[in-house]
C-alpha positions as CSV (number, residue, x, y, z in Angstrom):
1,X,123.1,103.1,54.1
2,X,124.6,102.7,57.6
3,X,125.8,99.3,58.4
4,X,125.8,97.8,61.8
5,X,127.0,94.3,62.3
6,X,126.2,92.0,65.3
7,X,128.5,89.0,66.4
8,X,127.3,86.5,69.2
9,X,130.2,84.9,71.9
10,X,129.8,81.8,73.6
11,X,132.0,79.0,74.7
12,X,131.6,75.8,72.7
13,X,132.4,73.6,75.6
14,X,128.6,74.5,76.9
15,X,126.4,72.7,73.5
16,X,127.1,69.3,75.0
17,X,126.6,70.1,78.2
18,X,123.0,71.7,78.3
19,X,120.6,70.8,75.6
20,X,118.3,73.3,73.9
21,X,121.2,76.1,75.3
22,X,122.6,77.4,72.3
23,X,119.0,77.7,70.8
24,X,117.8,79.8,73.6
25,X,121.2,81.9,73.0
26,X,120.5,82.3,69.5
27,X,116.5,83.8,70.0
28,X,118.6,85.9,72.3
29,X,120.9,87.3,69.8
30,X,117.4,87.6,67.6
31,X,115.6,89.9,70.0
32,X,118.6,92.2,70.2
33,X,118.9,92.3,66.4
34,X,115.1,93.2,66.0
35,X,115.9,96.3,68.9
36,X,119.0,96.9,66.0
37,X,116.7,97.2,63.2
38,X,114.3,99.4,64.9
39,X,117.1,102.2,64.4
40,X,116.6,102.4,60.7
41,X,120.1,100.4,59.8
42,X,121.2,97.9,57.6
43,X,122.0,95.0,60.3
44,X,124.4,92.4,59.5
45,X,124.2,89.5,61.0
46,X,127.4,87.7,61.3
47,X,126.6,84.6,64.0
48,X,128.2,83.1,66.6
49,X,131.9,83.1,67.6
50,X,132.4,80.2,70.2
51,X,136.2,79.2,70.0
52,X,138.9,80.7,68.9
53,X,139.3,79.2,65.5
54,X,135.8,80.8,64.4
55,X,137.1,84.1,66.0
56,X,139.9,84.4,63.2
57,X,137.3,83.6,60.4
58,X,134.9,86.0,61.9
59,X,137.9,88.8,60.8
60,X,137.5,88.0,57.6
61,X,133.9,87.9,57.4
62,X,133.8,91.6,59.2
63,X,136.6,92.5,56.4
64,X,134.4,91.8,53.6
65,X,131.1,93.5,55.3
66,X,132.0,96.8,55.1
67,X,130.5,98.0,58.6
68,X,130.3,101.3,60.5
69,X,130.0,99.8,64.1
70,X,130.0,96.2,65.2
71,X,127.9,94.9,68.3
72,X,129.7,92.1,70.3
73,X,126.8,90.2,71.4
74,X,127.8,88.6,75.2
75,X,125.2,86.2,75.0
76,X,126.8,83.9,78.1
77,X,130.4,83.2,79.4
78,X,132.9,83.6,76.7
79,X,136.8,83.2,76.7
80,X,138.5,85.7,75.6
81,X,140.1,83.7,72.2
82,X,136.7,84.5,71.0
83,X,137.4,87.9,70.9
84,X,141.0,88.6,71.1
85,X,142.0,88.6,67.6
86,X,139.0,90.4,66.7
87,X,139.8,93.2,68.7
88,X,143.6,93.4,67.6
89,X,142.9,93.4,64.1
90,X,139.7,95.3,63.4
91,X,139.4,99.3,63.2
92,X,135.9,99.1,63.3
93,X,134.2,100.6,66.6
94,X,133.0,97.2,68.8
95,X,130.6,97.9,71.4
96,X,130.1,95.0,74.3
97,X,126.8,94.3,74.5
98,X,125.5,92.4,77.9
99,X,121.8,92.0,78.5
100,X,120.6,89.6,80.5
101,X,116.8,88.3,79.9
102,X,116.0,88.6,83.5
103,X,116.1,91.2,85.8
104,X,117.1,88.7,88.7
105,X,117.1,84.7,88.7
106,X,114.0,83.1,90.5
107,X,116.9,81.4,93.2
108,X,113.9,79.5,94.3
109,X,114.0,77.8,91.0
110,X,118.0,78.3,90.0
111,X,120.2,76.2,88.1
112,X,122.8,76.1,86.0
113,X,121.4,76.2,83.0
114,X,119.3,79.7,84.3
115,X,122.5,81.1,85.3
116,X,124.2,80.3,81.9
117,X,121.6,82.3,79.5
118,X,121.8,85.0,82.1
119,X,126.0,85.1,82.4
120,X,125.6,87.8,79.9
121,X,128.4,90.3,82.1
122,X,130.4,87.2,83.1
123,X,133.2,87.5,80.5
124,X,133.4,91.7,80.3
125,X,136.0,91.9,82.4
126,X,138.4,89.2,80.7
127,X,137.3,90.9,77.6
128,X,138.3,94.6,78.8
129,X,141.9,93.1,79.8
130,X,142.6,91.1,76.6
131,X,141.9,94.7,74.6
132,X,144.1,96.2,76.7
133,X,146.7,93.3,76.3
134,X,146.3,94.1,72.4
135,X,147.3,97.6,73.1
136,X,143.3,99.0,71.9
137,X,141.3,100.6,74.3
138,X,138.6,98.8,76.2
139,X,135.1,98.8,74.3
140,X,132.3,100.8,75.1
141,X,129.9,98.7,76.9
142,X,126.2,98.3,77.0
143,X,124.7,96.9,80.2
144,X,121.1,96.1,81.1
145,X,118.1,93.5,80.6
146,X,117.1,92.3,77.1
147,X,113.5,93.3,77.6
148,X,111.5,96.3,79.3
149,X,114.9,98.5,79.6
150,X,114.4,102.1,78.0
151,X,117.9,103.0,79.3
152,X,119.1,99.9,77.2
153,X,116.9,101.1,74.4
154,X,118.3,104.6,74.6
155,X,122.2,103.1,74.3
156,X,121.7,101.3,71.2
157,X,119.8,104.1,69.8
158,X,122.5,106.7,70.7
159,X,125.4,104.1,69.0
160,X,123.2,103.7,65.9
161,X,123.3,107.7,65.6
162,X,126.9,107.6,66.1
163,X,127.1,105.0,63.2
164,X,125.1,107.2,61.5
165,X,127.9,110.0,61.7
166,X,131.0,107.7,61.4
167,X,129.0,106.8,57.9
168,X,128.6,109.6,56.7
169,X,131.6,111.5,57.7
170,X,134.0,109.0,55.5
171,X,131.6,109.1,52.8
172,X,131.2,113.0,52.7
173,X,132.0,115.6,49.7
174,X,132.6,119.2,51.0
175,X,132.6,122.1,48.8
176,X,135.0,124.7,49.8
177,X,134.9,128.0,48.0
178,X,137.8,130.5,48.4
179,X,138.9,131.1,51.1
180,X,138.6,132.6,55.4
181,X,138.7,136.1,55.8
182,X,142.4,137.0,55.9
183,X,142.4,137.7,59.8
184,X,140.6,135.0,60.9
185,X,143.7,132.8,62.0
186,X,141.5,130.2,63.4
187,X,139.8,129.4,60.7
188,X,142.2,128.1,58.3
189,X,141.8,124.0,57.9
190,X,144.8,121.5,56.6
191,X,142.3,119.6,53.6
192,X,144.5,116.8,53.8
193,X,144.7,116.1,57.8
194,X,140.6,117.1,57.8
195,X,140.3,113.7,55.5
196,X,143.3,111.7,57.2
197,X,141.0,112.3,60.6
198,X,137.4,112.0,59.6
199,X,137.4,110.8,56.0
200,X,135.7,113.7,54.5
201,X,137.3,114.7,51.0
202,X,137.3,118.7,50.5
203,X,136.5,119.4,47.4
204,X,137.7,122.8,46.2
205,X,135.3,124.4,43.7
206,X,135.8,128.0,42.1
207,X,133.6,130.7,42.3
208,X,133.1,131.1,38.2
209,X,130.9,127.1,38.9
210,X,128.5,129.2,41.6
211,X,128.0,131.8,38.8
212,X,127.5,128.9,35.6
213,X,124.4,128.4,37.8
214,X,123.4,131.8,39.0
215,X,123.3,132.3,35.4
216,X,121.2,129.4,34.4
217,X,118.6,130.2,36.7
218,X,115.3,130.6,34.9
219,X,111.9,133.0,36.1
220,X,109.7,130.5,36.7
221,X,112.3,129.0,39.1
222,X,112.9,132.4,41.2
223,X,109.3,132.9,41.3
224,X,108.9,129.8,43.0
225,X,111.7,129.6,45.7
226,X,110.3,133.2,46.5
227,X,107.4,131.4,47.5
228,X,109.2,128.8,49.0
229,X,111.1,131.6,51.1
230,X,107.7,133.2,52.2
231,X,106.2,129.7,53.4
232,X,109.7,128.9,56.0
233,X,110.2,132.4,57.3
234,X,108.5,135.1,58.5
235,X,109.0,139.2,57.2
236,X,108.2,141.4,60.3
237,X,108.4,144.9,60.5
238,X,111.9,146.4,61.9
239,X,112.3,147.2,65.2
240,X,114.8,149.1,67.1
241,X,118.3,148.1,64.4
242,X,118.8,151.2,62.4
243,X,119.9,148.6,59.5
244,X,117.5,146.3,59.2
245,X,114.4,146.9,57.3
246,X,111.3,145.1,56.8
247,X,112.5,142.5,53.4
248,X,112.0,144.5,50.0
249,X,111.3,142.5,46.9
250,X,114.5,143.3,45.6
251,X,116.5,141.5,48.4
252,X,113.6,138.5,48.4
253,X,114.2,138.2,44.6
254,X,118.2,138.3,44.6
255,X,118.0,135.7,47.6
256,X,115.7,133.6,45.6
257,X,117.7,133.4,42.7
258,X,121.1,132.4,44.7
259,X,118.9,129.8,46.7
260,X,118.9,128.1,42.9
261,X,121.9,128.3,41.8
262,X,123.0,127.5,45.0
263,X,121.2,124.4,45.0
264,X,121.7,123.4,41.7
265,X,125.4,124.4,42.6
266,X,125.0,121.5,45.4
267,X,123.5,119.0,43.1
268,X,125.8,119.4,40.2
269,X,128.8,119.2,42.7
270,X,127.6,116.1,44.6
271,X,128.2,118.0,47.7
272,X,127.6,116.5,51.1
273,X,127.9,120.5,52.7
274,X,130.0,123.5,51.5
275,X,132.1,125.9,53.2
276,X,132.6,129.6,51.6
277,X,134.0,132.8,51.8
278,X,134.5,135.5,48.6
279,X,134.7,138.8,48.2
280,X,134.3,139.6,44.6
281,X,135.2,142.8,42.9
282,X,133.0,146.2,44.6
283,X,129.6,146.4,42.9
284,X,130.1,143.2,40.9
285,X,127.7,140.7,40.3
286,X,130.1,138.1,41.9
287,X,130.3,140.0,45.4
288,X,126.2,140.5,45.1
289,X,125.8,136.4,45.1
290,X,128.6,135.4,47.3
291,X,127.0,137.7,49.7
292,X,123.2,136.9,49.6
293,X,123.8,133.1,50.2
294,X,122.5,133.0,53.8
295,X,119.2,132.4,52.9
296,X,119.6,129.7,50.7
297,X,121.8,128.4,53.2
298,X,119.4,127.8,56.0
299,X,116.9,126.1,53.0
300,X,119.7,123.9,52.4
301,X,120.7,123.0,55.7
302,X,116.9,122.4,56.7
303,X,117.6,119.8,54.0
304,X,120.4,118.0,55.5
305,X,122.8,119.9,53.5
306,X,125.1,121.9,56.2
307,X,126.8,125.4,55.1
308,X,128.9,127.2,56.5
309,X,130.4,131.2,56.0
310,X,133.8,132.5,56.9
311,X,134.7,129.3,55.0
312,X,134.9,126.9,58.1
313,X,135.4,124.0,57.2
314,X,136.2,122.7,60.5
315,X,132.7,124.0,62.0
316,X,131.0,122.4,58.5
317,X,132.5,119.1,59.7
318,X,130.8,119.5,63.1
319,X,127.5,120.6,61.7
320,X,127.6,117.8,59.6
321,X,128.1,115.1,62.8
322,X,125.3,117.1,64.6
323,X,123.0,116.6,61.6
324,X,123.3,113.0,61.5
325,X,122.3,112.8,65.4
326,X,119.8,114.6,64.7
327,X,120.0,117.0,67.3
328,X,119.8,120.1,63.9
329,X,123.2,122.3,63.9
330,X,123.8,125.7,63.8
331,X,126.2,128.3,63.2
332,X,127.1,130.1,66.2
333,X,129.8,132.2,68.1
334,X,129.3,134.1,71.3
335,X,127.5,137.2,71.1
336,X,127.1,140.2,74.2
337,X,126.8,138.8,77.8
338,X,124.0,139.5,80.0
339,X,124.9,140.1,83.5
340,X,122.2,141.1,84.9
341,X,120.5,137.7,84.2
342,X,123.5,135.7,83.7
343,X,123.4,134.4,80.2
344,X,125.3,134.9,76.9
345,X,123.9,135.8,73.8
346,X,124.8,132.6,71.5
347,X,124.4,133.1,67.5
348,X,125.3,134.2,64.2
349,X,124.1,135.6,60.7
350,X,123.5,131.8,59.6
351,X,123.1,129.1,58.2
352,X,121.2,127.8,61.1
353,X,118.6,124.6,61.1
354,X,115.0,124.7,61.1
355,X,114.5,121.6,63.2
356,X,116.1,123.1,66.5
357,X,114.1,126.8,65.7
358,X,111.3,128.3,68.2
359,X,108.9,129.1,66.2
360,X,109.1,130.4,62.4
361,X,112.5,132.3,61.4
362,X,112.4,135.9,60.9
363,X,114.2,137.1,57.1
364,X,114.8,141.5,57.3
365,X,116.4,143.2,54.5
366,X,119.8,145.0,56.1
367,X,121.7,147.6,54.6
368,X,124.9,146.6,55.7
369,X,126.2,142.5,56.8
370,X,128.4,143.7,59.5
371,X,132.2,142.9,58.7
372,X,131.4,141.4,55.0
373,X,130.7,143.1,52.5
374,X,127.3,143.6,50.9
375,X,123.4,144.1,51.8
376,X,120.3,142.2,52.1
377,X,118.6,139.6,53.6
378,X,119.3,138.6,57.0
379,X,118.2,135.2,58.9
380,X,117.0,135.9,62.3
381,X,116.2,132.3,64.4
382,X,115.7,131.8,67.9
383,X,116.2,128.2,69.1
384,X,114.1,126.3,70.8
385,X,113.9,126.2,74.5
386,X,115.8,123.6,76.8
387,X,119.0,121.5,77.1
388,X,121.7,122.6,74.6
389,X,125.1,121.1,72.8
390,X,127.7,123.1,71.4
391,X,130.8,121.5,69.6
392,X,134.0,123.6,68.5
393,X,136.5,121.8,66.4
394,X,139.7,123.3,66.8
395,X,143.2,122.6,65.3
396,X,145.8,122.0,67.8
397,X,149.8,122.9,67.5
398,X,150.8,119.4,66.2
399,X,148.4,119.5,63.2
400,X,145.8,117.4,65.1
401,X,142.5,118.3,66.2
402,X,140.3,119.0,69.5
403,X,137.0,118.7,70.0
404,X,135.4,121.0,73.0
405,X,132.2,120.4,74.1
406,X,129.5,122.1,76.3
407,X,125.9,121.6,77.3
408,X,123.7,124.7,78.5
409,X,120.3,125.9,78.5
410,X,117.9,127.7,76.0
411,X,115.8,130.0,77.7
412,X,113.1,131.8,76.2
413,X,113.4,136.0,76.1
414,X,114.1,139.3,74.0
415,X,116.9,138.8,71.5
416,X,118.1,141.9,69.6
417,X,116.3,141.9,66.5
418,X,119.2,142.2,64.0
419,X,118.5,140.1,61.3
420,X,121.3,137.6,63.0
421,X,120.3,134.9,65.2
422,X,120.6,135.0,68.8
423,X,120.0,132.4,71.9
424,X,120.0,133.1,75.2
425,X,122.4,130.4,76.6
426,X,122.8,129.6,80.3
427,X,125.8,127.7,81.3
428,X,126.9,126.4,85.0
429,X,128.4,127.3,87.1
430,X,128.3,131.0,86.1
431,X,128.5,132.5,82.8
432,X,132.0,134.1,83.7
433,X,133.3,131.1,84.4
434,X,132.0,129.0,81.7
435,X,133.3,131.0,79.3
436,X,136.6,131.1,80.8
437,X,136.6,127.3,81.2
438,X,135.7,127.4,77.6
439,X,138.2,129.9,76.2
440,X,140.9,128.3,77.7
441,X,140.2,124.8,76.1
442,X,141.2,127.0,72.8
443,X,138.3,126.6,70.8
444,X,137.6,128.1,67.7
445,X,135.8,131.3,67.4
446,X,132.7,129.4,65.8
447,X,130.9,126.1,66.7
448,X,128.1,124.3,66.0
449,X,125.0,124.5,68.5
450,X,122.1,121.6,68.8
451,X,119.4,121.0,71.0
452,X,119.6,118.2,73.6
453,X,122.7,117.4,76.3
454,X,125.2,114.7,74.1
455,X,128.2,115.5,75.2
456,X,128.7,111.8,75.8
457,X,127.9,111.1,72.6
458,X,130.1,113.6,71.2
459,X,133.0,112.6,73.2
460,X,132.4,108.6,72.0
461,X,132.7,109.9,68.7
462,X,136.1,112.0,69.4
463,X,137.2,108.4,70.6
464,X,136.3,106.8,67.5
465,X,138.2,108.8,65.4
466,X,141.4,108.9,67.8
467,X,140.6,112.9,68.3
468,X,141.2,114.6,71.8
469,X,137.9,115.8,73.3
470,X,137.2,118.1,76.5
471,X,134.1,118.2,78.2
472,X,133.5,122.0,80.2
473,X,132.6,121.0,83.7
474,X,130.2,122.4,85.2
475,X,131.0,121.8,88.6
476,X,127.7,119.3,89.1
């Protein structure tokens, strides 16, 4: 579970001075921790640092907790040897936390001791210079009242999601399977520098493990994901695609049985997500599972399982992070722009996630999956409408990576109905020019797409993990 730890800072010089003031500190740092918990987080408390000497035993004590992100509590005027060493020696993200407990100070009524429990900003400043003295860059910083502040609310939220990702990102198991298609020269990921920059370790399964379970699957356990298929999407009659058909039990039964194994793939693996791409022999049973794995893909992601074709595993990675933040994660590239109404078709043949859909998905049998070899079901979602995310994670010339973030709009209207999802994405300040803007940040062909703006929150987490980010402006 995601572990947040909270540290208080005052200055020890106060105790003597002002009875009953470190006690009305403390509830403070209480009612802050209580907002912590709220989050759904293991909170560690770790106390009060008021002098220098408890600063270098609060180290060790952050050492041995084993934390995700770490809240500095500025609970009054602090000097900066409460925090210095701290800063300089810890790796952990530290977030400044100043909220006052009023909203102004009654200066009918003022005193010292009023101004003291509210001197919550007093020492950011010194702290900001002394993390820059230490050569780290300054915190993040929260700002705002300790009660009836939703903006504050909203901050600690956001920085619990992010600990949320940070967690599970050095924690994760991804399967990768094969390999990208040959001409994809984008896609290809250094295993090694993906886990030197986010932690993950890639594990790299073979095909012949996929097929142990494809051939374990048992009747009674077809019949029922069939079932299970039929309750999360819906089988409409084709349209105006030449390829796509309404589903035929044939393709429902061959995508049931590679949902199992697929699962029990997962499972047996201790996979985290899974990144794929095989061909397998013509006509082969191996080509027939490796390409009827969409389905079971979306099921899986809906579970908080994200996979990913074309054996991405950079896109995987960013799927994963927009799972955690729950904002869902799709698959997605750019599809044909509309100029007449100014939008680009955003989408792709899956996996996509159920949580960010409009309405239920669409599944049509199609007799061809363009590019890729093989035929069947297809995953058609539209997302829902409003504010939209998109993250590419590309590799950069000196073995690094990039993240390049947009935000757009959903808006609701025709898709093509292909048996491939499709959103209709508006971007400022044109769609010309977004996508130039975009291109030329040298993205990756594919990218993950959630609902909700967080570019922010994307670009804190870039930060965190000492990776580049870009942010397309929209000229706002």
């Amino acid at each position: 579970m995601t572990r947040i730890g909270v540290f208080g800072v005052g200055y020890d010089k106060y105790w003597s001075q002002f009875d009953g003031l470190l006690d009305e500190l403390m509830r403070k740092q209480e009612v802050f921790i209580d907002k912590i918990k709220s989050t759904e987080v293991e909170v560690v408390d770790l106390g009060l640092v008021d002098n220098p000497e408890k600063a270098y035993c609060m180290v060790d004590k952050i050492g041995q907790a084993n934390l995700d992100l770490i809240f500095c509590d500025m609970l009054t005027y602090a000097t900066s040897g409460t925090f210095g060493i701290i800063i300089k020696t810890i790796n952990i993200p530290i977030v400044l936390v100043a909220l006052q407990p009023l909203k102004a100070l009654d200066y009918s009524k003022a005193s010292t001791y009023m101004q003291l429990v509210n001197d919550d900003i007093c020492s950011l400043p010194e702290f900001a210079g002394v993390a820059v003295r230490m050569g780290k860059k300054v915190p993040d910083m929260i700002i705002g009242t300790l009660f009836d502040d939703p903006e504050v609310d909203a901050e600690i939220e956001e920085y619990c999601r992010i600990a949320k990702v940070l967690h599970d990102l050095k924690r994760a198991h991804l399967g990768h399977i094969g390999h990208p298609i040959n001409a994809m020269l984008d896609m290809h990921s250094d295993a090694t520098m993906l886990t030197s920059f986010f932690g993950s370790h890639i594990v790299q399964c073979e095909a012949n493990q996929l097929m142990k379970s494809y051939d374990e699957v048992t009747e009674k356990e077809i019949v029922a994901c069939e079932k299970q298929i039929l309750d999360f999407f819906d089988t409409p009659d084709p349209v105006s695609d030449p390829i796509s058909m309404k589903l035929k039990p044939e393709d429902l039964r061959i995508a049931a049985k590679v949902c199992v194994a697929l699962e029990k793939f997962v499972v047996s693996n201790k996979l985290d997500g899974l990144a794929y791409y095989y061909d397998g022999p013509d006509d082969s049973e191996l080509r027939k599972v490796f390409s009827n794995l969409i389905v079971g893909n979306s099921l899986l992601t809906a579970k908080h399982i994200p996979m990913c074709g074309e054996s991405d595993l950079k896109t995987l990675i960013a799927l994963l992070i927009f799972d955690r933040l729950s904002i869902g994660g799709s698959f997605a590239e750019f599809h044909p722009v509309d100029f007449k109404e100014g939008f680009v078709l955003v989408g792709h043949d899956g996996p996509h996630n159920i949580s960010i859909a409009d309405g239920k998905p669409v599944l049509r049998s199609l007799k061809k999956y363009h590019g890729k070899p093989g035929h069947g079901a297809g995953v058609e979602f539209k997302i829902k409408e409003g504010p939209i995310t998109m993250l590419s994670i590309n590799s950069t010339y000196d073995g690094k990576f990039k993240f390049i973030i947009a935000e757009g709009q959903s808006v609701s209207g025709p898709i093509p109905p292909t048996g491939n999802t499709n959103t209709r994405g508006f971007f400022e300040p044109d769609v010309k020019t977004f996508l130039t803007r975009w291109i030329k940040e040298g993205p990756t062909h594919h990218f993950a797409l959630g609902v909700g703006h967080h570019a922010s929150t994307l670009q804190k987490i870039a930060n965190y993990l000492n990776i580049e980010s870009q942010v397309i402006a929209s000229d706002k």
